[in-house]
C-alpha positions as CSV (number, residue, x, y, z in Angstrom):
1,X,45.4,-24.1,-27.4
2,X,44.6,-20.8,-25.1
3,X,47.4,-19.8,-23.3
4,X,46.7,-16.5,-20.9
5,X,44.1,-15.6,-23.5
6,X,46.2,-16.0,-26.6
7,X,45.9,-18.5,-29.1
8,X,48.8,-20.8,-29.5
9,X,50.0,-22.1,-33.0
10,X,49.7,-25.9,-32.8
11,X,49.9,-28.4,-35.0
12,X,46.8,-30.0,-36.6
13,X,45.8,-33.1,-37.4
14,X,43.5,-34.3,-39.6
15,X,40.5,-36.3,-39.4
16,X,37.2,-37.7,-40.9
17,X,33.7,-37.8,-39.3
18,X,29.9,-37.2,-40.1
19,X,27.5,-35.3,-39.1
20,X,24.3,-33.8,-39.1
21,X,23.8,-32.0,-42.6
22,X,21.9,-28.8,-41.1
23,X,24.7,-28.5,-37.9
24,X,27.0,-28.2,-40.7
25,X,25.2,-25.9,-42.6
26,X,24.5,-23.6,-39.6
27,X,28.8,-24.4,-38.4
28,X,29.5,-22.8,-41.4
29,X,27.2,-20.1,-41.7
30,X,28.3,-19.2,-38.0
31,X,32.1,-19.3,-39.8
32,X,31.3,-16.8,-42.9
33,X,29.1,-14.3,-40.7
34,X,31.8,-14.1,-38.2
35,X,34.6,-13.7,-40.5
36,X,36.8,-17.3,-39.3
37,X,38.1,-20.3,-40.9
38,X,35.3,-23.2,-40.1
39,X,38.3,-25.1,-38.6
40,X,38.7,-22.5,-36.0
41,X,34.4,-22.1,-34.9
42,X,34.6,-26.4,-35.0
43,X,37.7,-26.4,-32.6
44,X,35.8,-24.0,-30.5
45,X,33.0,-26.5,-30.2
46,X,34.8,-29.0,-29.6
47,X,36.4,-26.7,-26.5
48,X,33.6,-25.7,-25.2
49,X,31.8,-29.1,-25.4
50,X,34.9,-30.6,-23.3
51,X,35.3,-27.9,-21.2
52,X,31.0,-28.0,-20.1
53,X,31.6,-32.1,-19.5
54,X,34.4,-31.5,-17.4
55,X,32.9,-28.6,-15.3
56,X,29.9,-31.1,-14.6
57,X,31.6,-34.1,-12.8
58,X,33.2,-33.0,-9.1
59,X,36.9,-34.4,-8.6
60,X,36.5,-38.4,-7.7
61,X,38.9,-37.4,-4.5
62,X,35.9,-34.4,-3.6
63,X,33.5,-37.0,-4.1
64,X,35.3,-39.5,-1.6
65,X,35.4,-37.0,0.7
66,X,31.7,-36.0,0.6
67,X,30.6,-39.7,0.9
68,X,33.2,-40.4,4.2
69,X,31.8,-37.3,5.7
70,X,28.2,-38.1,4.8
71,X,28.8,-41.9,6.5
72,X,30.3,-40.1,9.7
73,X,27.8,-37.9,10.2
74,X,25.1,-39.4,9.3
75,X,23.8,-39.6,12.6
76,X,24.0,-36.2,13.1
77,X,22.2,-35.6,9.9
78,X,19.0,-37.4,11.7
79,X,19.0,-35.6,15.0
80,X,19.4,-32.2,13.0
81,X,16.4,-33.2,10.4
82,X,14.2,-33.9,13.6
């Protein structure tokens, strides 16, 4: 886990899963040519993949927000459109 920048030593746990052959291939290509364990470039994936979904979706409470504002206003919305 990034803490401030710095890598933190957790724990690890291990796993079993499948995947594409070539994504493999090119995972651990990406590994050697960068000098790092393959652990470390696949828990970097997985960060960046969670971190991406994450950044996507607004907070449900934003969202709320939006919608009760939108249904206020919405007659406002058709006077300004005119």
């Amino acid at each position: 886990m990034k803490l401030d920048g710095v890598v933190s030593m957790t724990a690890r746990e291990k796993f079993a899963s499948q995947a594409d052959p070539e994504l493999l291939a090119r995972m651990r290509e990406l590994a050697k040519t960068e000098g790092r364990q393959f652990q470390a470039v696949v828990e970097e994936a997985f960060r960046s993949y969670l971190e991406s979904r994450e950044a996507v979706r607004p907070r449900e409470q934003v969202m709320a927000h939006f919608r009760d504002s939108v249904r206020r206003n919405a007659e406002l919305y058709k006077r300004l459109a005119k």
